[in-house]
C-alpha positions in Angstrom: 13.5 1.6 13.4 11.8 4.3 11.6 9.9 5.1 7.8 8.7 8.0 6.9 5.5 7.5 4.3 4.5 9.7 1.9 1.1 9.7 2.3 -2.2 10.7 0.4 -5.7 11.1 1.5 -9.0 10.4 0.6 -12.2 10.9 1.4 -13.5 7.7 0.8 -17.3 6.7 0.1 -18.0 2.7 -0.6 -21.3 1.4 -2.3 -22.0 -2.2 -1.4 -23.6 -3.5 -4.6 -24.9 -6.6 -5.3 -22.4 -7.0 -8.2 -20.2 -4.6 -9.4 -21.9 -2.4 -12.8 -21.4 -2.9 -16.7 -21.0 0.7 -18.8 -24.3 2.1 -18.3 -25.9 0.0 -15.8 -27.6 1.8 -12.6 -27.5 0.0 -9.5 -29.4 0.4 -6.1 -26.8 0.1 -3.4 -27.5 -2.5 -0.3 -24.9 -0.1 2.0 -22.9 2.8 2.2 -19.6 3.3 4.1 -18.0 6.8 4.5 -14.2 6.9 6.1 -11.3 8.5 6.0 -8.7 7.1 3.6 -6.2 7.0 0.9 -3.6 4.9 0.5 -0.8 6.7 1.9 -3.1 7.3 5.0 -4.1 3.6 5.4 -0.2 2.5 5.2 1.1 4.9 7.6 -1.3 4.5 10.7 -1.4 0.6 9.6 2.6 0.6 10.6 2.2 2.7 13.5 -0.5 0.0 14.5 1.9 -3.0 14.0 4.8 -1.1 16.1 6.7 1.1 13.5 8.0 4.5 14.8 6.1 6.1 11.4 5.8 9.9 10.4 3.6 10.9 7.8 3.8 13.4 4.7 0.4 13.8 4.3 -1.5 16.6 1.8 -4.7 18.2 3.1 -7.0 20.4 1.7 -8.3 24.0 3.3 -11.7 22.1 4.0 -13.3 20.4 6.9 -12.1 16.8 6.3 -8.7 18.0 7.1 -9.1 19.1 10.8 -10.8 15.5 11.1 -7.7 13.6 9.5 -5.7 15.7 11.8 -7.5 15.3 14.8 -7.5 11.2 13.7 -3.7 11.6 13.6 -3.3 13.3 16.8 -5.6 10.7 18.6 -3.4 7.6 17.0 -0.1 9.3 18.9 1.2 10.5 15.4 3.3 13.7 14.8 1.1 16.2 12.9 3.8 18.1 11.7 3.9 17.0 8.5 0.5 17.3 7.4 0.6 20.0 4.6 -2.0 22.3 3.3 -1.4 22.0 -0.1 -4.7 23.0 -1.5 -8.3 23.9 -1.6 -9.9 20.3 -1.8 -9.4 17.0 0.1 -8.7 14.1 -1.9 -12.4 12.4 -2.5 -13.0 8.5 -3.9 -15.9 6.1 -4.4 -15.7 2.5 -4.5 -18.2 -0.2 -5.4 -17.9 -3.5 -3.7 -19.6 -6.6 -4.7 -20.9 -9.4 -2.7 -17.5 -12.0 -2.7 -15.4 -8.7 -1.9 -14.4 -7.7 -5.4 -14.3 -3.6 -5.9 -13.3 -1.1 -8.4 -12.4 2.5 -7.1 -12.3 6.1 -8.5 -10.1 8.7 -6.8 -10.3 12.6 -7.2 -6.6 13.9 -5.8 -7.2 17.3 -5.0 -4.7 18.2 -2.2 -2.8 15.2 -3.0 -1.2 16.2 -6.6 -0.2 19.2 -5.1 2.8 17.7 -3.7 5.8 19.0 -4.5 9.9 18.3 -4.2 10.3 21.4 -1.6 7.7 19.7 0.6 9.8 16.7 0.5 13.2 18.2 1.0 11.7 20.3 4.2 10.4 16.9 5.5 13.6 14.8 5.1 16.0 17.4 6.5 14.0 17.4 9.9 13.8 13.8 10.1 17.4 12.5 10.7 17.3 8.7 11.5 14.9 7.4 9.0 15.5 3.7 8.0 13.1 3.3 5.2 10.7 5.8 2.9 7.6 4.0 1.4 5.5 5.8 -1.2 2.8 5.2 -3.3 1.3 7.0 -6.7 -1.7 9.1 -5.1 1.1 11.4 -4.8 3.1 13.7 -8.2 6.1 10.9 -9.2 8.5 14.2 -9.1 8.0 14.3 -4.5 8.7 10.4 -4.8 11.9 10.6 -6.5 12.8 13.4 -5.1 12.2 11.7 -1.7 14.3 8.5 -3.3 17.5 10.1 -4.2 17.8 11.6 -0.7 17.3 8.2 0.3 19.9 6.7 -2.1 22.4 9.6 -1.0 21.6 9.1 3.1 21.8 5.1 2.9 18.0 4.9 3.7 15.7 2.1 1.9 13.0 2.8 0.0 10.0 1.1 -0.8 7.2 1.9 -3.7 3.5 0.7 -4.3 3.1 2.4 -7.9 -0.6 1.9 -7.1 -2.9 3.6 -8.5 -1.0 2.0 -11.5 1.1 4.3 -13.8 4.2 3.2 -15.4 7.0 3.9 -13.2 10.0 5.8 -14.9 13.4 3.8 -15.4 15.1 6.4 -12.9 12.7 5.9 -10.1 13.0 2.1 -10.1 16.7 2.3 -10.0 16.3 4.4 -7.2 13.9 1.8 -5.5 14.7 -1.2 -3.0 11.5 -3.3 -2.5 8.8 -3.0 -5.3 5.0 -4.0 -4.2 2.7 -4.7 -7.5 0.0 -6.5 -7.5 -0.6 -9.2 -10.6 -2.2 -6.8 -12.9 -0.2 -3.9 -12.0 3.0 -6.8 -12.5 1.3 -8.1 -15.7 1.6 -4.1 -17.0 5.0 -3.7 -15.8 6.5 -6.2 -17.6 4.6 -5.9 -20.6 2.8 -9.2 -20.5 -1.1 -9.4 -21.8 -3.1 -10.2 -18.5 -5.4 -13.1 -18.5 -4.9 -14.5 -14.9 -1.4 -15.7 -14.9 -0.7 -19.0 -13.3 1.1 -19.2 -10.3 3.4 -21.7 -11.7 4.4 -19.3 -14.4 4.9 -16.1 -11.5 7.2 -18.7 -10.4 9.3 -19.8 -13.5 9.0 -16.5 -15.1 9.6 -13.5 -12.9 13.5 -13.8 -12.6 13.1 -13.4 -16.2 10.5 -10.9 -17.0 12.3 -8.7 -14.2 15.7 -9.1 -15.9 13.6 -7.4 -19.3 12.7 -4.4 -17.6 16.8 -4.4 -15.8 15.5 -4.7 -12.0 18.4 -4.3 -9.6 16.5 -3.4 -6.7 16.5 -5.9 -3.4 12.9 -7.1 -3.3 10.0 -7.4 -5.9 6.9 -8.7 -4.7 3.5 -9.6 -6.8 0.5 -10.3 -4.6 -1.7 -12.7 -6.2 -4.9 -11.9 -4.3 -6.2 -15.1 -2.7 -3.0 -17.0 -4.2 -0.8 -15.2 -1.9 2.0 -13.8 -3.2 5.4 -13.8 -4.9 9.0 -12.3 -4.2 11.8 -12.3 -6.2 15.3 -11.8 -4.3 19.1 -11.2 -5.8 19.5 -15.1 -5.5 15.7 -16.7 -5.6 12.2 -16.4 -6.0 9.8 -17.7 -3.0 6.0 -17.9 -3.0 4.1 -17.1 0.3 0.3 -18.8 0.6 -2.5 -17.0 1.6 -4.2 -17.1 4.5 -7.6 -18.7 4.1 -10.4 -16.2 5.3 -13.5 -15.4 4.2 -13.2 -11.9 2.5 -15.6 -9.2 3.0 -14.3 -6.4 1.6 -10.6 -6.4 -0.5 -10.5 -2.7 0.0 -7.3 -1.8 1.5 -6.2 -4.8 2.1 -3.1 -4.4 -0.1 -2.4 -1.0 1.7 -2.4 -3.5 5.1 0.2 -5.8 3.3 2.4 -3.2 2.8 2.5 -2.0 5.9 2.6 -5.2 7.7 6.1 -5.8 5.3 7.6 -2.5 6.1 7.0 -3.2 9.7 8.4 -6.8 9.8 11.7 -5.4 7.8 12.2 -3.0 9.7 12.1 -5.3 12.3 14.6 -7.4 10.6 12.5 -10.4 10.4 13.5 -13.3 8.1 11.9 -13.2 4.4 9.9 -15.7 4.8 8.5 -14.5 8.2 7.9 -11.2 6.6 6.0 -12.4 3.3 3.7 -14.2 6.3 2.9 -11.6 8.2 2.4 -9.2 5.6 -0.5 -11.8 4.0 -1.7 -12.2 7.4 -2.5 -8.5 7.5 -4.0 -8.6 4.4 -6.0 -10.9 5.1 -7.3 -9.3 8.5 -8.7 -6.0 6.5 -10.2 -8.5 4.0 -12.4 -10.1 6.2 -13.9 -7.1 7.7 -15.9 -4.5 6.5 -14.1 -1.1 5.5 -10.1 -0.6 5.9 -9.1 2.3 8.9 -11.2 1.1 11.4 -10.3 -3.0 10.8 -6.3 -2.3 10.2 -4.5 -4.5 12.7 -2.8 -4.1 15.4 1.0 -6.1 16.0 -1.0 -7.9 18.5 -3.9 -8.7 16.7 -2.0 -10.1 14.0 0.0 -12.4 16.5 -3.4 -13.5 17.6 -4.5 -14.1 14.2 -0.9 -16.0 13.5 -1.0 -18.3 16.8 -4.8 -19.7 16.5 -4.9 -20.1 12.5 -3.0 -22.8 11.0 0.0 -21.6 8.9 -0.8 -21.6 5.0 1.4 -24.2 2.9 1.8 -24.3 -0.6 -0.6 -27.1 -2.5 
């Protein structure tokens, strides 16, 4: 079973602080972690990790960093093929991370907005038997949907993250299957004023507040961060615990979860066995420092599943 991910990369530098800065406010940083990232990146080797056939779209600039990510691709027993020179510059980001894991991240494209619908047509017609496309918004919306309505036309799934958050156009979501949001990015797209929702309202409300924005797709998910998370279905909503570990570092960890969902559908695991596993991977990345170096493997995470008890709802 195979996905194809439109990917993005990004330079990433991390700032361990000892909490995260108001406007104006210069902080001395306690540590400093540089690694190759992006979310696209992160979600595509984090799949191959956990047992998914993956390919990867991935834009590169005409700079040194992109020989490194392509070497880092070879090495993992990925296909380069797809890995595009699409401009001059590399994406580049910087994060801050406080002391209980909490971060806030700025991201420079570069390469990555220069992704266009021809680069996605030439992909898809050389890869055949895809079952699912996941995509993300480190990437032009236009290569997304593009990518989408070949998928609607060749009975493949598709899966979006709109994350970093932008609005996602009416067409696009009609052309989507399973939706990943976290709360704030859920709270936007249904229009709500975000205060920290309760999970008792995710649970009474999002049949509702995804009927206002007309959702038809298979699978809408809200993770809730240390709540867990929520999925709305045709016929029900069901809420998925955490799992309980101590978090380091919340970067990437909801790249992980995707991945570790993509991989357990694709697998053709039950729901519920899917919303699991993708916390469980979540919660892996979060309790380690930095995101490409910690994403689990599918055995690790069967480790991590056998010796922790499951979560249950309180």
């Amino acid at each position: 079973m195979s996905i194809l991910v439109l990917a993005s990369y990004v330079h990433a530098h991390c700032l361990n602080v000892e909490h995260l800065p108001c406007p104006g406010e210069s902080l001395q940083a306690t540590g400093l972690l540089q690694e190759h990232g992006g979310k696209g990146l992160n979600v595509g080797l984090a799949a191959h990790r956990l047992g998914a056939e993956a390919a990867m779209l991935l834009p590169l600039g005409m700079d040194a960093v992109a020989d490194e990510v392509t070497k880092l691709i070879e090495n993992a027993g990925l296909d380069s093929r797809w890995l595009l020179k699409t401009g001059p510059q590399s994406g580049f980001g910087v994060g801050f991370i406080g002391p209980n894991g909490e971060n806030f991240l700025a991201v420079y494209p570069g390469a990555n907005a220069l992704l266009k619908k021809e680069h996605v047509e030439q992909t898809l017609a050389a890869l055949p038997d895809l079952n699912l496309i996941y995509a993300q918004f480190e990437i032009p919306e236009a290569a997304v949907r593009k990518a989408f309505e070949i998928a609607r036309q060749r009975g493949i799934r598709t899966m979006l993250n709109p994350s970093p958050w932008r609005q996602p156009d009416p067409g696009l979501l009609k052309l989507t299957d399973i939706l990943v949001v976290n709360e704030t990015e859920a709270a936007s797209l249904f229009g709500l004023s975000y205060k920290e929702i309760r999970l008792e309202r995710w649970l009474n409300s999002l049949c509702n507040w995804a009927e206002q924005i007309a959702w038809s797709g298979e699978l809408l998910v809200v993770t809730l961060g240390e709540a867990g998370c929520v999925a709305l279905t045709k016929d029900n909503v069901v809420y998925q615990p955490a799992w309980p570990v101590a978090a380091l570092d919340a970067t990437g960890a909801g790249d992980a979860f995707s991945a570790g969902l993509a991989a357990a559908l694709l697998n053709n695991l039950s729901l519920t066995e899917a919303l699991s596993r993708a916390c469980a991977c979540g919660a892996w990345v979060a309790k380690h420092h930095g995101v490409l170096g910690c994403l689990p493997s599918q055995a690790e995470i069967d480790s991590f599943i056998d010796t922790n008890p499951r979560p249950t709802a309180a």
